[in-house]
C-alpha positions as CSV (number, residue, x, y, z in Angstrom):
1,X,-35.8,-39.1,31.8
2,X,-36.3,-37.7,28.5
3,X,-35.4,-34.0,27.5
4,X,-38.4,-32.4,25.6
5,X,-37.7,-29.4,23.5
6,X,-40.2,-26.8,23.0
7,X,-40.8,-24.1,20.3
8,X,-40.0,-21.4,22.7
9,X,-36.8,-22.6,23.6
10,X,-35.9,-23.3,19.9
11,X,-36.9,-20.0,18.8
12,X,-34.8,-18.2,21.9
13,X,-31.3,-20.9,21.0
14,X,-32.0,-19.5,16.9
15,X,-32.3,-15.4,18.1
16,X,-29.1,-15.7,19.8
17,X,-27.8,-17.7,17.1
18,X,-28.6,-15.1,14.8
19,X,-27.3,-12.4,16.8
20,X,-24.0,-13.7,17.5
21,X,-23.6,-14.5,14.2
22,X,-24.9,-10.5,13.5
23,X,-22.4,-9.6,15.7
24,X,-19.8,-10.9,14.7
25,X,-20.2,-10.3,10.8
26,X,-20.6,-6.9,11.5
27,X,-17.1,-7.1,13.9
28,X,-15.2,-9.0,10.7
29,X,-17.0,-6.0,8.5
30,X,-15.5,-2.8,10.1
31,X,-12.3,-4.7,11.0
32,X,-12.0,-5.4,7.0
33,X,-13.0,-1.9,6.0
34,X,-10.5,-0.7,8.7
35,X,-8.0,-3.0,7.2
36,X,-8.6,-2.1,3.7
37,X,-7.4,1.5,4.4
38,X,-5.1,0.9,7.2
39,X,-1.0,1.4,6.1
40,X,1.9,0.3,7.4
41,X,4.4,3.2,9.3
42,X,7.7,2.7,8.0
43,X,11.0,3.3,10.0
44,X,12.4,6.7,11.0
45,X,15.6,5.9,9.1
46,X,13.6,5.9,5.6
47,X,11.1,8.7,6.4
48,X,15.0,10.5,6.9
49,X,16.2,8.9,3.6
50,X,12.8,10.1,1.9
51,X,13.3,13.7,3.1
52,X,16.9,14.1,2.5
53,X,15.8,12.8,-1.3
54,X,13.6,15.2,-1.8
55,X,15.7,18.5,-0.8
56,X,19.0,16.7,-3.4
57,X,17.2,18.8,-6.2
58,X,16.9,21.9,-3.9
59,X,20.1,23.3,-4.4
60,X,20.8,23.1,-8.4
61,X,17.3,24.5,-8.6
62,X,18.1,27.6,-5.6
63,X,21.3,28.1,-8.5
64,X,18.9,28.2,-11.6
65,X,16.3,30.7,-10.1
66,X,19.0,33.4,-8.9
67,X,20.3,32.8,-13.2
68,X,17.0,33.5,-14.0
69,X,17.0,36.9,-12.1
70,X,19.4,37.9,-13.6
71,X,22.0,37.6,-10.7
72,X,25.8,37.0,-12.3
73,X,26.9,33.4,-11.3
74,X,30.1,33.2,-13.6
75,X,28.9,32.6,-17.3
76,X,30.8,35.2,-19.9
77,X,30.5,35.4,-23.7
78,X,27.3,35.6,-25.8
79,X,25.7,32.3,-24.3
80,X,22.4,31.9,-23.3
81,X,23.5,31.8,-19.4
82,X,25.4,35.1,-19.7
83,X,22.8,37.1,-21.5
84,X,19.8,35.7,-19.7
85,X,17.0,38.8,-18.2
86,X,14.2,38.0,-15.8
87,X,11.1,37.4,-17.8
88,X,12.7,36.1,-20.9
89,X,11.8,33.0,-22.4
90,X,15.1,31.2,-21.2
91,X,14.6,32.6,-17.6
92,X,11.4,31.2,-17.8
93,X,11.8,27.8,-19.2
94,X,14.8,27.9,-15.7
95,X,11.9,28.3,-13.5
96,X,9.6,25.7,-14.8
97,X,12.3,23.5,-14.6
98,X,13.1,24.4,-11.4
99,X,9.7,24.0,-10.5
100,X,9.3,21.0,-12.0
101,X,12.6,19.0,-10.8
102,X,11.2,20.0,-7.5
103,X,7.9,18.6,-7.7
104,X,9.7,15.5,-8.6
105,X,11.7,15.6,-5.4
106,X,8.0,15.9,-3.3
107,X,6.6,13.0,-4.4
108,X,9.6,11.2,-2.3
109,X,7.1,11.7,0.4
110,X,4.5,9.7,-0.8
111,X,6.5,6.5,-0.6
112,X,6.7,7.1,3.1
113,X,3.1,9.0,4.2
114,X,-0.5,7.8,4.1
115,X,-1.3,9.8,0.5
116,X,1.2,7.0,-1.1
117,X,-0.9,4.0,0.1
118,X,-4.7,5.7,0.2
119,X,-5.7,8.4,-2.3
120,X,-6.6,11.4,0.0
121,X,-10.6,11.8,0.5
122,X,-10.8,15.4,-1.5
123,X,-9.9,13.1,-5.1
124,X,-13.3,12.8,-7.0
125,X,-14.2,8.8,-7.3
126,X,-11.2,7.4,-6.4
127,X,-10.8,9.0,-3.0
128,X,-10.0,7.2,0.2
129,X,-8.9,4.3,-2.2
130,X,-6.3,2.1,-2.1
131,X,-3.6,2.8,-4.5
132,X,-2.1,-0.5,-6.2
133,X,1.8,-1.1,-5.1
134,X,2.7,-0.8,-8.9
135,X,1.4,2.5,-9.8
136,X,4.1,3.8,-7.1
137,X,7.1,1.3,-7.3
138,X,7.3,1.4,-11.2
139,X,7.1,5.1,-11.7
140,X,9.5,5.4,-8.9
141,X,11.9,2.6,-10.4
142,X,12.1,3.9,-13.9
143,X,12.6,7.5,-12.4
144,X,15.4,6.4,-9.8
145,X,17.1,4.1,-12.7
146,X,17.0,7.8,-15.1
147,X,18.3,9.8,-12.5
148,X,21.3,7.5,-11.7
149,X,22.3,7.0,-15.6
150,X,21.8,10.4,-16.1
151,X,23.0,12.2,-13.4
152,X,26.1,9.8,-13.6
153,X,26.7,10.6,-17.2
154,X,26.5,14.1,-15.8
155,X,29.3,13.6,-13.0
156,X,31.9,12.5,-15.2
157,X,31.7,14.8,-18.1
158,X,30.9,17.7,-15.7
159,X,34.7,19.1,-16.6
160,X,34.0,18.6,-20.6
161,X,35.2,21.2,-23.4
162,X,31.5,21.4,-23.9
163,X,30.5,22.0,-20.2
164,X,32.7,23.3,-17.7
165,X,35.7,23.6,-19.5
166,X,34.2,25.7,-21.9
167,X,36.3,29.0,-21.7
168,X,32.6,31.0,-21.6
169,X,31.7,28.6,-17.8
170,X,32.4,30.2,-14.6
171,X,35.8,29.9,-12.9
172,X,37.0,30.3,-9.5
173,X,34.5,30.6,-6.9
174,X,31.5,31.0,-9.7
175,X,32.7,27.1,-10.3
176,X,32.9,26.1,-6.9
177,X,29.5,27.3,-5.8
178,X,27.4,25.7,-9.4
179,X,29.6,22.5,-8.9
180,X,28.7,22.1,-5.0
181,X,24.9,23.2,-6.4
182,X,25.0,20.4,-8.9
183,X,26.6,17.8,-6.6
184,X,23.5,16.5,-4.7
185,X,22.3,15.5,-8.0
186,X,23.9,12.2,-8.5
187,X,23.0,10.8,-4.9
188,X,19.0,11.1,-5.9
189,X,18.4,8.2,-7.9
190,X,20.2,5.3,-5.6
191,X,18.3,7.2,-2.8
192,X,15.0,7.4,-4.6
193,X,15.5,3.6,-5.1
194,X,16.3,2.6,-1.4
195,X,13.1,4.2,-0.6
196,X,10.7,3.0,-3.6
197,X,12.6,-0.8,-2.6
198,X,11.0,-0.2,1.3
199,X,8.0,1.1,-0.1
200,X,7.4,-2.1,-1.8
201,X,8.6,-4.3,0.8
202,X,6.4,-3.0,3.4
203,X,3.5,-2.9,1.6
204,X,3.8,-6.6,0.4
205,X,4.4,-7.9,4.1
206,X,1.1,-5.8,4.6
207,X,-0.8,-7.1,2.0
208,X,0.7,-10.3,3.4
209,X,-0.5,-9.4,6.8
210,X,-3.9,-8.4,5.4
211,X,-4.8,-12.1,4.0
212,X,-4.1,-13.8,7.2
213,X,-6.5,-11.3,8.7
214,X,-8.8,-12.2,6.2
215,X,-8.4,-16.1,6.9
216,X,-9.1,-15.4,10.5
217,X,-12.4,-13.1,9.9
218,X,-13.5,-15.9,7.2
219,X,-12.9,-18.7,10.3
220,X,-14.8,-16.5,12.7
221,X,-18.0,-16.0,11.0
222,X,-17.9,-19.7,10.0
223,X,-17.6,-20.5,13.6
224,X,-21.4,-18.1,14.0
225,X,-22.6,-20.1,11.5
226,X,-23.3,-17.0,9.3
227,X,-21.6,-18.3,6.3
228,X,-23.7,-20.5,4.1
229,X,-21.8,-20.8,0.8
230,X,-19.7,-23.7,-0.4
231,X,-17.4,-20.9,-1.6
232,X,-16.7,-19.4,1.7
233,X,-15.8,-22.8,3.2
234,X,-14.2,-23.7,0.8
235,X,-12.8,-27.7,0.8
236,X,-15.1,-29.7,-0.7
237,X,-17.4,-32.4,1.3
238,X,-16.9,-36.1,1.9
239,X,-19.0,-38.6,2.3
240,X,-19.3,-39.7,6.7
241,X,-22.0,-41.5,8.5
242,X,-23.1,-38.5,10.0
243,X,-24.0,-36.1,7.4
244,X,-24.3,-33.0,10.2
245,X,-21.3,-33.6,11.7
246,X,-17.9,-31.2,11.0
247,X,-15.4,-32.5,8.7
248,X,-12.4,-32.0,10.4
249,X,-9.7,-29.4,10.1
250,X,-8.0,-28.0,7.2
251,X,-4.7,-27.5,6.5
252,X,-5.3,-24.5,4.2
253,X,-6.6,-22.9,7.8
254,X,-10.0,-21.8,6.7
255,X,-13.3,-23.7,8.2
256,X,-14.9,-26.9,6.5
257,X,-19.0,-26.6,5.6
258,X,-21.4,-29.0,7.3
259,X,-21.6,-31.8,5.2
260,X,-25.0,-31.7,3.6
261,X,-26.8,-28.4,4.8
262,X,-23.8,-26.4,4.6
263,X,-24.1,-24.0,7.6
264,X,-20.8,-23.5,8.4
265,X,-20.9,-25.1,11.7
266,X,-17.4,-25.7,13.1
267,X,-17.5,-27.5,16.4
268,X,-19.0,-31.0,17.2
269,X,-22.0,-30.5,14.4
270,X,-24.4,-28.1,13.8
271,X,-27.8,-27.8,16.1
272,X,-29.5,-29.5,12.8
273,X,-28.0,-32.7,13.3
274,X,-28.4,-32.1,17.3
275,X,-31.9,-31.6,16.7
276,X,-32.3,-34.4,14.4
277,X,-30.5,-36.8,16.9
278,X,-33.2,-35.8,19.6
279,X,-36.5,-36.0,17.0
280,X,-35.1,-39.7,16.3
281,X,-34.6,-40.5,20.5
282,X,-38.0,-39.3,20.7
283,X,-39.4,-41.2,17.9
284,X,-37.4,-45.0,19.5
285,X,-39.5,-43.8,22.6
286,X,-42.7,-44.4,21.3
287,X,-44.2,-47.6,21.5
C-alpha cells in the first residue's frame, strides 16, 4: 500500500515545525538574556573577608576626624597636628581624606554584590550592563599591591625620629590609642587581594559556565531546525550519498548542518530528504 501525502498534512507537519522551532528560540532567547545578567553568589566566608576590608580604614579615619575638631590626641610643639582648628585648611584636607580612604574601603563590596558584576539600572547607557572582569580585578590589584607596600613601609618605620619618635608625637596613652587606630592599616591590601583573587575566579568559572550554556541553546535550536546558517553549525560539510541525511556528531559538541540545504536538522535527516525519498517511491510506482 502506498502512503500519499497531501498539502494539508504538509502544511499542518511545517506549522508545528515552525512553532516548535518558535518556541524554542524564544526559550534559548530569555534564558541567554537571563544568563547575560545573571552572577555568581560567592561564599559567606569572602562576603566576611569583603566587609571586614572595608571597615580596616574605619578606625585611622574615626582618629583623623576627632584631629580635625580640634579634640587633643597627643601632638605638642608648633606642628601642623598640634595647632590644627576645625575649618582650617589642614582640618579640612583630614576630612577629605578621611572621606576619601573610606570610599576606597566601600568599593570592597562590589567585588562581592551584584553592582560589581552588572552596572545598576539608574547608570545612563551603560546600565544593567555587564561589567568586564578587568575593569574590577586590575583596579583592585594595583590598589591591594599599593596598600601592602605602603602600608608596610608604614609598619616598620612607624617608631622613626621623623614619625613617632619625634619628641612633638603623642606619648603614653595618646600613642597607644593612634598606633591601635593605624594598625588595621597594613591587613587591607593582602585582604583586598584575597577578595579581588575570588572575584576573578568566580567570575571566570561563570563565564566558563556561561559558554557551555551557550553550546547547549546553539544544539537545541539546531535540533528545531531554526538555525540555517553554516556559521551556527559550524563543521563544515562532507560529501555522502545522501545529501539530506545528518553528518554525524561532533566532537566540538555543537550540531552539524544538513549537507546541502543546511537546515540544521539533527536526527535521522531533515523532512526534505524524507520528502524527497517519498516523491521518488511515488515516481518508481508509475508505469
Amino acid at each position: 500500500m502506498t502512503s500519499m501525502t497531501t498539502p494539508e498534512s504538509t502544511t499542518a507537519t511545517a506549522s508545528m515545525t515552525t512553532v516548535t522551532s518558535e518556541r524554542v528560540v524564544a526559550s534559548a532567547t530569555t534564558v541567554a538574556s537571563t544568563t547575560a545578567t545573571a552572577t555568581a553568589v560567592p561564599p559567606r566566608w569572602v562576603v566576611r573577608l569583603a566587609h571586614l576590608t572595608a571597615l580596616t580604614p574605619l578606625p585611622s579615619g574615626l582618629w583623623r576626624i576627632a584631629a580635625a575638631l580640634g579634640i587633643p590626641v597627643g601632638f605638642t610643639g608648633d606642628g601642623a597636628m598640634a595647632t590644627v582648628t576645625f575649618g582650617s585648611w589642614f582640618s579640612l584636607y583630614m576630612i577629605a581624606l578621611t572621606l576619601f580612604a573610606d570610599g576606597l574601603g566601600l568599593l570592597t563590596f562590589g567585588l562581592v554584590q551584584r553592582w560589581g558584576e552588572v552596572s545598576p539600572r539608574w547608570i545612563p547607557l551603560l546600565g544593567d550592563r555587564r561589567i568586564p572582569t578587568p575593569v574590577a580585578v586590575i583596579p583592585a590589584g594595583l590598589g591591594a599591591t599599593a596598600l601592602t607596600v605602603l602600608c608596610g613601609m608604614g609598619a616598620f618605620g612607624w617608631n622613626d625620629p621623623d614619625t613617632m619618635g619625634h619628641p612633638d608625637s603623642p606619648d603614653g596613652i595618646g600613642y597607644w590609642i593612634m598606633t591601635v587606630c593605624y594598625l588595621p592599616l597594613v591587613a587591607w591590601g593582602p585582604l583586598l587581594a584575597v577578595v579581588a583573587g575570588h572575584y576573578w575566579l568566580r567570575r571566570h568559572r561563570a563565564g566558563r559556565l556561561h559558554s557551555d550554556q551557550h553550546r547547549h541553546q546553539t544544539l537545541r535550536e539546531c535540533q528545531a531546525g531554526s538555525l540555517h546558517s553554516l556559521a551556527a553549525c559550524s563543521p563544515p560539510r562532507a560529501h555522502i550519498d545522501n545529501p539530506h541525511t545528518f553528518l554525524g556528531a561532533v566532537g566540538a559538541r555543537t550540531p552539524r548542518q544538513c549537507a546541502s540545504c543546511g537546515c540544521g536538522s539533527v536526527r535521522g535527516g531533515c523532512g526534505r530528504g524524507e520528502e524527497d525519498r517519498r516523491g521518488q517511491d511515488r515516481r518508481d510506482e508509475v508505469p
